[in-house]
Each structure stands twice: as C-alpha cells, then as structure tokens.
C-alpha positions in Angstrom: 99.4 164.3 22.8 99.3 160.2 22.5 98.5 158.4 19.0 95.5 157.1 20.3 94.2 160.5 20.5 96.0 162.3 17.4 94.0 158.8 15.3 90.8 160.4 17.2 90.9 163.7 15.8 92.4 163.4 12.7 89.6 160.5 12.3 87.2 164.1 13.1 88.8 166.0 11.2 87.0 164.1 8.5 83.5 164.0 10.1 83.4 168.0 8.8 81.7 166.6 6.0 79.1 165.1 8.1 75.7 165.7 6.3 72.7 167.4 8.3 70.2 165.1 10.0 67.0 165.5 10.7 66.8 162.9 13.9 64.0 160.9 15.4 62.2 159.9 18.4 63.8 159.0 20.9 66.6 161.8 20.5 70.4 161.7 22.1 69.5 163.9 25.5 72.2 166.2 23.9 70.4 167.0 21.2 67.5 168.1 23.2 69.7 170.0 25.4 71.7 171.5 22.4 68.8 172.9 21.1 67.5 174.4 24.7 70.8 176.0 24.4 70.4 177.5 21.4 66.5 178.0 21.4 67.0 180.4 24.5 70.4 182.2 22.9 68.6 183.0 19.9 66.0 184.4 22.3 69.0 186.1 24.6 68.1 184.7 27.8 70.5 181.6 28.1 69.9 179.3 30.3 71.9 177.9 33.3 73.0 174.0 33.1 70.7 173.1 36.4 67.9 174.9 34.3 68.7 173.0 31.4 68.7 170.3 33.1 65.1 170.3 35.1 63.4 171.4 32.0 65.3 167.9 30.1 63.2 166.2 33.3 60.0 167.7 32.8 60.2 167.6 29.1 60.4 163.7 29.3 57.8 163.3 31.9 55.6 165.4 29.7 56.6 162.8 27.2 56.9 159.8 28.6 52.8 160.6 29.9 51.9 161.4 26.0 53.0 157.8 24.7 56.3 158.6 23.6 59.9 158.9 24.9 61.6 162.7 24.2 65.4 161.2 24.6 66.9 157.7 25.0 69.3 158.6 28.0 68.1 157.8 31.7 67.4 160.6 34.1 69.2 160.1 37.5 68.7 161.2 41.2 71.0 163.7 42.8 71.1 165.7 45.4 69.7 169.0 43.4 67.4 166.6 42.0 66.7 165.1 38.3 69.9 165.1 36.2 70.5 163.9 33.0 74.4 162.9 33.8 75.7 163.2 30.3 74.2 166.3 29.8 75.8 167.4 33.2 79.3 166.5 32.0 79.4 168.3 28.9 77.7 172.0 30.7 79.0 171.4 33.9 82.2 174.1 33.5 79.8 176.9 32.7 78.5 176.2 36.6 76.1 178.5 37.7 76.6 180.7 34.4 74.9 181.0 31.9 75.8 178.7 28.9 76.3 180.5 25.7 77.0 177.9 23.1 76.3 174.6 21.9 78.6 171.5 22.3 80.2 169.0 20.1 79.8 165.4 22.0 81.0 162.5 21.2 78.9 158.9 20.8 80.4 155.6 20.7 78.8 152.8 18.7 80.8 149.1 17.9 83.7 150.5 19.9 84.0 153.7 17.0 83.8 156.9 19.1 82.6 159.5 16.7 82.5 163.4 17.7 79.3 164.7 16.5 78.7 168.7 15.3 74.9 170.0 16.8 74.6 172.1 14.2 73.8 169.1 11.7 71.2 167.5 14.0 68.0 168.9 13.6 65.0 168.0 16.0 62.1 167.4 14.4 59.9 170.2 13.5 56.7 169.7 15.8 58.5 169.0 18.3 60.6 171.9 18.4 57.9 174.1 18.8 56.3 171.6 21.8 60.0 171.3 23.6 60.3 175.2 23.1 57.0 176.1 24.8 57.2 173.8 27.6 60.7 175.3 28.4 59.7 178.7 27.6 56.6 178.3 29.9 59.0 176.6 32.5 61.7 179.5 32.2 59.6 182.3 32.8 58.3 180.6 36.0 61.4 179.8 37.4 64.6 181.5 35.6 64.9 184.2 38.6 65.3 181.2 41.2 66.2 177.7 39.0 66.3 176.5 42.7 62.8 176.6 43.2 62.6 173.7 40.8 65.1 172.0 42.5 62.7 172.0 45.8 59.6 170.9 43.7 61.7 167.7 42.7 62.3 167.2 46.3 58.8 167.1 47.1 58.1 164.7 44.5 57.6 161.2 46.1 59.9 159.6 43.4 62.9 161.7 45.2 61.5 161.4 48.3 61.9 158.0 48.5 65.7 157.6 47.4 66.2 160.4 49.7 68.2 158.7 52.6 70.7 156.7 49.3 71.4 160.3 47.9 72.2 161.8 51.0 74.5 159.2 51.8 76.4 159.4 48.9 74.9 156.6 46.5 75.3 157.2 43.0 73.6 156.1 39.7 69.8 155.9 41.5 67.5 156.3 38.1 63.8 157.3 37.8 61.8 154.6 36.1 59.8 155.4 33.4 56.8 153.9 34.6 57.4 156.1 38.2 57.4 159.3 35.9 54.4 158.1 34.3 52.5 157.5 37.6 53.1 160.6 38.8 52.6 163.1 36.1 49.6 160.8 34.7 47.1 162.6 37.6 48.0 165.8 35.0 47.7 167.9 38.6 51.6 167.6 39.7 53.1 169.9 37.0 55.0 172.3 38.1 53.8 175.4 35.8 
C-alpha cells in the first residue's frame, strides 16, 4: 500500500473517537440511506440498493414539496430511473441482494478527506419516524417487484423528457428541484 494511503488511514484510525452527532437538514444522502439500511434490518426485511435508492427519490420529492430539502446531494437520471450516484457507489456490490449492513463513507472538505462511522450520525428524531413511514409504506407496495418503481419513474414527464440523452449514453442528467416540485405539488402523482 502507498504512503498516501497508509497517512489516510492511520489519519482514521484516529476519527474512532469521533463523537455522536445528531445532524441537520439537509442530511449527507448517505445518512438517509444508512439509516433505510438499518431501519429495515432491524425490521428483517433489508432492502435492495435500487429500492434504496427510489425510496431516497421519493423521500426528497416528498420533501422538497413540504418546504424543505431531506439531503444535500443531487438526484440523477439513469436508465432504471432516479439515482442518487453516491449512494449507488457505496451499495452498488451488494447488486440485486439484499444489503445487510451500513457503510462507512468518506467526505472531503478543504481538500481533508475524512471517513465517517454511521453509527455516530443520528437523523433527527421526527424525521426518522416521517422517512421510516414513507419507506415502510413504499416497501410494502413495491418490495416483491422494486422494478415496478422503476417503470412509474419512466412514466414521469421529468424522465420522459431526458429519455432520448439516457438512452444514448449521456451521463450526469439531474432533476431540478423546482421539476420535482412541479410535479409532486398536484399531491395526485405519488406512487403509493
């Protein structure tokens, strides 16, 4: 292993003392999707990273539509639909599994990468129980086919319309907040 990454982890190595943190609006999108992973473990029906990752989308429309932003991270278009690619990176080896623990990601800030423990950062208490019954209502619609969420997203015009791009390989297409907004403002376009 290089220096430059022996520095890193030894430079971890002392983050073990890292104190818990009870976090604020908007959250790191792995935070959110930490505790998905762990709110449905603790409940013994984990949850599949394309799962994960449609109820991350829905969650910050429902948000976004309620004057406030669940996570800070953009949400891109793919070709299964809405992905939050961060999130994607650090679930993606489970693939179609289900994933059955929580990850340890790192954040850079002023060039200092830091690794960062889930454990110690907690989600606000109201809206852990709001995040955990939007996905709990979302999973027991759609945890027998997570695809069927896949073709709701397809049929939403904001998809729809970058269509043609995806298909034809473009990258890095994001939803705008203020197209989320329009959409889900009607309050008849949920898909539970």
């Amino acid at each position: 292993m290089s220096n430059i990454y022996e520095d890193f982890f030894q430079k971890v190595g002392k983050n073990k003392s890292e104190t818990v943190k009870i976090l604020t609006k908007p959250y790191n999108a792995m935070d959110v999707a930490n505790f998905l992973v762990d709110f449905f473990n603790r409940k013994k029906t984990p949850i599949t990273n394309i799962m994960l990752l449609k109820i991350l989308y829905y969650l910050q429309a429902f948000y976004l539509t309620h004057n406030d932003k669940l996570f800070v991270e953009n949400i891109e278009k793919w070709g299964y639909g809405p992905v939050v690619p961060v999130v994607y990176s650090y679930f993606k080896d489970n693939g179609a599994a289900p994933i059955t623990k929580t990850v340890s990601y790192v954040v850079e800030n002023n060039n200092i990468l830091t690794l960062l423990d889930p454990s110690r950062r907690i989600i606000q208490e109201n809206d852990k129980k709001e995040i955990g019954e939007i996905a709990t209502k979302l999973f027991n619609l759609y945890s027998n086919n997570p695809f069927d969420l896949v073709k709701i997203t397809h049929k939403e015009p904001m998809w729809k319309e970058s269509k043609d791009n995806i298909l034809n390989g473009e990258h890095h297409i994001k939803y705008s907040e203020d197209e989320i907004i329009s959409y889900f403002n009607e309050g008849t376009n949920w898909p539970w």
